[in-house]
N, C-alpha and C positions, 0 to 999 in steps of 0.2 A: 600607424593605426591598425588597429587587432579587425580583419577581416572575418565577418561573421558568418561567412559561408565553413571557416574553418573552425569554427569555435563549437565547444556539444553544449546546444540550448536541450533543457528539458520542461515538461509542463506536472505540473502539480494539477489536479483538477481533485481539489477537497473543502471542508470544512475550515472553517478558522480556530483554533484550542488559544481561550483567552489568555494561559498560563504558561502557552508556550513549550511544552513540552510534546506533542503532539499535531496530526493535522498539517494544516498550511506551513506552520511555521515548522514546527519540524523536519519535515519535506526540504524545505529550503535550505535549510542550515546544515541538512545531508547532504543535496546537490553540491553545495559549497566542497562539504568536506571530500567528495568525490570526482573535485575537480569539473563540476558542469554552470552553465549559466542557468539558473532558477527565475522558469516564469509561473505564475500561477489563475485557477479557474477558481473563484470562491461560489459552493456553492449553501454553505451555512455558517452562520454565525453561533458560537457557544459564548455561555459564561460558564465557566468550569478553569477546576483547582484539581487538585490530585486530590482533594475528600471528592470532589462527586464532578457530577453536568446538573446546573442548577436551572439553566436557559436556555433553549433555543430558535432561532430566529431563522427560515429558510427565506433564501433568495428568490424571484421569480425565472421559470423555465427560460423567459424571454430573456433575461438580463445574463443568466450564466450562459446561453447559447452566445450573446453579445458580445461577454470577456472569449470565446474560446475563441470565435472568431475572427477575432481585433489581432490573439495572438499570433493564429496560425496563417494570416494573411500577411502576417510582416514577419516573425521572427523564423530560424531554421530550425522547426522544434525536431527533431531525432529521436525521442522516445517522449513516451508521458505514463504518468500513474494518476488512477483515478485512488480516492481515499473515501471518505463520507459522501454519498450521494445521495440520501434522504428521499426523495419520492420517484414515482414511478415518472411521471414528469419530465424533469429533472433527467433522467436515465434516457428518457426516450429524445430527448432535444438535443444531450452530447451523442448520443450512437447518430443523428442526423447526419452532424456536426462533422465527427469524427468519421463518417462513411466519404468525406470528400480528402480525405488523408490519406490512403489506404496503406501509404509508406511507412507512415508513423509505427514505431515500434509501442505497444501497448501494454501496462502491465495492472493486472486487477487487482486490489487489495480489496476485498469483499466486507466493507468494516460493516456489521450489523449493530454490535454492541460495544461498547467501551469497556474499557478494563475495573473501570468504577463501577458496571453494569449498565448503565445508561442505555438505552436504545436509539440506534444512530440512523437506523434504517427503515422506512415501513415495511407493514409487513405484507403490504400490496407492490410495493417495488421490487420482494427479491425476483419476484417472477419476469419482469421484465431486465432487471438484472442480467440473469438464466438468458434469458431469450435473445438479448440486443446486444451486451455487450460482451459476455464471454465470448461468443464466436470470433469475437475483433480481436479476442488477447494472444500476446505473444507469452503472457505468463499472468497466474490466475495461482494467489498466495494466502490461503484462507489456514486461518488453524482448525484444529480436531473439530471444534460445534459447530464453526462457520462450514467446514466441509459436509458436514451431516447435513444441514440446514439447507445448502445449496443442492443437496442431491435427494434426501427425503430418504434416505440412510439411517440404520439407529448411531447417538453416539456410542462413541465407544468402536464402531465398525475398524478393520484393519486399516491403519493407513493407505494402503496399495491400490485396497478397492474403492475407496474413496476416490485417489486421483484417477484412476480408469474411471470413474463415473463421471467426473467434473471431466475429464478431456473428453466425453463422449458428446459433449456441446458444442465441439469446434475449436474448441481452444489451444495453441500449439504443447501447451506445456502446462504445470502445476506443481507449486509449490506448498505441501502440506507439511506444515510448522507442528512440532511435537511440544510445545511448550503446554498446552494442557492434560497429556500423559500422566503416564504414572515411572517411577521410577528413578534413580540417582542421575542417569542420565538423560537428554532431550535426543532425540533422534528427528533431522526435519527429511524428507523427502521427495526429490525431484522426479518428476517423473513426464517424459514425452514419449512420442512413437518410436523412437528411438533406443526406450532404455529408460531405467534408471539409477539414481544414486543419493547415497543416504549423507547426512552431513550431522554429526555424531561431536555434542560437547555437554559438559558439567553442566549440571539445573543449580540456580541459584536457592534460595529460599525467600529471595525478596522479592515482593509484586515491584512493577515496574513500568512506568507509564510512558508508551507511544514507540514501542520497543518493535510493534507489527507495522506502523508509519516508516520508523527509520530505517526499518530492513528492507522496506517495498521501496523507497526513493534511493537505497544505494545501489540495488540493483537497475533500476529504470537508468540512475545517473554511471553505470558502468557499461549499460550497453547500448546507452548515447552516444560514448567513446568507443564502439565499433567490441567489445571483449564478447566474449562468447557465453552462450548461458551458463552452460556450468561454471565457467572461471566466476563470470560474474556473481553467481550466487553463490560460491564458497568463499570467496575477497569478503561478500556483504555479511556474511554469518561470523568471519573471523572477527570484521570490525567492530561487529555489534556486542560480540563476547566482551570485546575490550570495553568499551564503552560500557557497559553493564556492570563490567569489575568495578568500575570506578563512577559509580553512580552514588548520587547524592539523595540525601533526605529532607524533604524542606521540613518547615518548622509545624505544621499541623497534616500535612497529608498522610494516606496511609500509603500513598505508593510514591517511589522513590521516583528523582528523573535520572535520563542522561546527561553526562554532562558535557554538551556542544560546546565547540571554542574551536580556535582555530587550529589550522591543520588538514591537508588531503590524508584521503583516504584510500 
């Protein structure tokens, strides 16, 4: 019997994406592929397709503090990523939650909006957001507007300064994704108290759904297994590439998915 003190449990605390490409499930099927045990916090429900987010359904503050606690009282969670967390609430019940963990290795995906545009996030939450739970993250992975947004920056600001201002919350580290740039290439950039470093690949031309989900759950699920940040975060950019190459188009959306299956990562 597989002893679970030895096993990397990781926690998903996100949204559910009814189409599967994204969110909860997404999360999970990266875990997999990254070799971790995948548990998860749901804390909304979508109806959405790659054409859009047609529905949403938010959980109660009380019922997600419920799931996180059921988790982390029995399983040996090692790291977690938060994903859609929809109200200010909501935010303030997992930082509770999450304050009696203080081991737990954290990584922020700031999802505000959807790649369809949908708004995932209130706009009374990013502040508690800011306040409660970046200071908890060991890594904090917003791309170009999400980073403007969280700092009150213009877009368009340099990347550099952008993560100096998100780390100026507490946060150990930051992840500022270049896929809204301009240019043949994407440039993403890590940046902690330590330094940083650029991680440099070809821009596709195809939109691409759940591509900021997948990249935040393989990093969370690499440094469950003890890897280090940087390693971690250039393994999860390499895999994504791949994954991205060989992305599929379903039959009416306008963004393409990944295509999950089996396989580590």
């Amino acid at each position: 019997m597989l002893q679970m003190n030895n096993t990397n449990c990781v926690l998903t605390i996100a949204g559910s994406d009814s189409c599967g490409g994204a969110g909860i499930q997404a999360d999970l099927k990266t875990f997999t592929r990254h070799g971790a045990e995948g548990a998860s916090v749901l804390t909304a429900v979508t109806a959405q397709n790659t054409v859009g987010v047609s529905a949403v359904e938010t959980l109660s503050p009380r019922f997600v503090r419920a799931q996180l606690d059921a988790v982390l009282a029995d399983l040996p969670i090692r790291a977690a990523k938060t994903g859609m967390l929809a109200t200010a609430p909501i935010i303030e019940t997992l930082a509770e939650g999450l304050t009696l963990n203080p081991e737990l290795k954290l990584v922020i995906d700031p999802v505000m909006v959807a790649t369809s545009g949908a708004r995932l996030l209130d706009a009374d939450a990013e502040q508690a957001l800011i306040e409660l739970l970046l200071p908890r993250a060991a890594l904090v992975t917003p791309n170009l507007p999400e980073a403007a947004a969280l700092t009150g920056l213009p877009e368009g600001s340099d990347p550099l300064r952008l993560a100096e201002a998100i780390l100026d919350t507490g946060c150990d580290a930051v992840l500022v994704k270049g896929g809204h740039g301009h240019g043949s290439r994407i440039e993403d950039l890590l940046v902690s108290q330590f330094g940083h470093s650029s991680f440099s690949h070809e821009r596709t031309n195809r939109r691409i759904h759940g591509t900021g989900c997948a990249l935040s759950a393989a990093i969370t699920a690499r440094l469950g297994r003890g890897e280090d940040l940087e390693s971690a975060t250039g393994k999860s950019i390499e895999w994504l590439q791949g994954m991205i190459a060989s992305s599929w188009q379903p039959l009416k959306g306008e963004l393409a998915m990944l295509p999950f299956g089996a396989g580590n990562g």
